[in-house]
Steps between C-alpha positions, in 0.01 A plus 500: 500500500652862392436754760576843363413805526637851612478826754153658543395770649219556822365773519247644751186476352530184315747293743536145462254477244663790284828325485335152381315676161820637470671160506238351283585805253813354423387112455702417841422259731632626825643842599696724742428793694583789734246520801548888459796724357823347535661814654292632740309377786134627366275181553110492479250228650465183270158508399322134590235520194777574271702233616226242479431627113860441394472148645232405276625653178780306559350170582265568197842580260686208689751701665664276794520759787772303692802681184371856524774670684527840711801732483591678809642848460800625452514697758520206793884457569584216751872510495509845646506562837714801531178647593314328741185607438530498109565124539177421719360715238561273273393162728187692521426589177561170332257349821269742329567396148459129591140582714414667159595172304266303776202712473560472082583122519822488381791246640788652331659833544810569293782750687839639444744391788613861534804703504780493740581889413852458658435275785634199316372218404525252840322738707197565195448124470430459900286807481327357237435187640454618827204719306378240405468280814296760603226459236498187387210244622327786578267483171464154254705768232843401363738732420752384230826732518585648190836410288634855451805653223674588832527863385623760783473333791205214445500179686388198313711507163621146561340207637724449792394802592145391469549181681693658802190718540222216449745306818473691721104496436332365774174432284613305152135419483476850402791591329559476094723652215384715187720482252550787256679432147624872463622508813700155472629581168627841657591325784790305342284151425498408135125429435581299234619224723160527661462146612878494624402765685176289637771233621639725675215693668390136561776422635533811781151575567271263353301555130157440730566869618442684201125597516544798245748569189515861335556496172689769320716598277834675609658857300846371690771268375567226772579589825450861466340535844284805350114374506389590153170309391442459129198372281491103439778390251596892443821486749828304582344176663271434156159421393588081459651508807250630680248333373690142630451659841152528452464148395740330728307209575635541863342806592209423324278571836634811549357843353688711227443855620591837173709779657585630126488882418217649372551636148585853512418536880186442409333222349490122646679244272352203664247392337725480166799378718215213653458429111826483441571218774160281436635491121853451542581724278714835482324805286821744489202766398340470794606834678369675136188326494432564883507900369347440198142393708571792749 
């Protein structure tokens, strides 16, 4: 079974049921969204009726609820403690986040480790985890930590960094891995190897923790460390490439979430992108054609 589809929006009047047309729009099959805006703290109630209205379109358009996927925001850091009340800032806020995924029904929350901004990376991975300790269980929500370019200061660019975070996890139960193709191709891990890279992910922290894969394309040669997304089969890691990763019989439970620019700032490429992948094929027109419909 292909699950794949791509960021939605929710917005305030429509909510839940908003970003499920909006999924449907673009012939995908699950989907992944921001509670609210990723870079401030403004939240509004979930709305109950609205809830219950995107569960039945998507029983009716047989989208399996268990692979839609919330983001938490950016601006949740748990690796920084410098300030002590920035980091139970951030404890509380992704509490909030995952209350917001229980009310909505979700069981997967995707996050970004964080940033060590100069602390190093020993003391970010204990903050994280000890972050995390102090959420997890709490709510029937997983949160699967991000594989990041390791630009500036990130944590989570390799997978031993990954793994030391998800040991000293009290909760494993709870506890999963997103990965992001950009971001490993940027990261130094040649995603043409993709199932030597399985191995070893298999190997360290076990392939049953992947509950969420982003697929993009990456601007960046390998290894860059720089965090450039690019439309599907229009960068350095390749449209037949990608497309193995979507098809990797391995991860063929796991959902295939679109980060890919919009075309000129402005216009959603994923329901061409969507095409793209269902066919197997690669239209080298399809940024043209996307502004030729405009």
């Amino acid at each position: 079974m292909l699950y794949i589809g791509s960021h939605v929006g929710f917005k305030k009047d429509s909510q839940l049921l908003g970003s499920v047309r909006e999924a449907l729009s673009y012939g995908a099959n699950t989907f992944m969204f921001y509670t609210g805006a990723p870079q401030n703290t403004n939240r509004y109630p979930i709305l109950d009726s609205l809830t219950l209205e995107a569960m039945n379109l998507m029983k009716e358009n047989g989208i399996d609820y268990s692979k839609v996927v919330v983001h938490a925001p950016y601006i949740i850091n748990l690796a920084n403690d410098k300030d002590p009340d920035k980091f139970i800032f951030s404890v509380r806020f992704l509490q909030e986040e995952l209350e917001r995924c229980e009310l909505l029904g979700i069981k997967s929350l995707v996050l970004h480790p964080g940033s060590h901004v100069g602390l190093g990376l020993d003391t970010a991975i204990s903050n994280i985890a000890k972050g995390l300790n102090m959420i997890l269980g709490t709510h029937d929500v997983k949160i699967l930590l991000e594989t990041m370019a390791g630009k500036g200061t990130e944590v989570g660019s390799s997978l031993e960094e990954i793994k030391r975070i998800i040991d000293l996890v009290d909760d494993k139960s709870h506890i999963g891995v997103c990965l992001d193709t950009c971001h490993l191709n940027d990261a130094g891990y040649d995603v043409k190897t993709f199932d030597s890279f399985l191995d070893r992910f298999d190997s360290l922290i076990g392939i049953d923790k992947i509950g969420c894969i982003h697929i993009n394309d990456s601007k960046n040669t390998l290894g860059a460390h720089k965090d450039r997304h690019e439309n599907f089969g229009f960068g350095t890691i390749g449209f037949d490439t990608l497309v193995s990763v979507v098809y990797n019989e391995r991860l063929s439970q796991v959902p295939k979430i679109l980060e890919t620019p919009y075309v000129d700032r402005e216009y959603p490429p994923y329901k061409y992108e969507i095409e793209m992948i269902k066919n197997k094929t690669f239209d080298t027109q399809l940024i043209e054609k996307i502004k030729e419909q405009i």
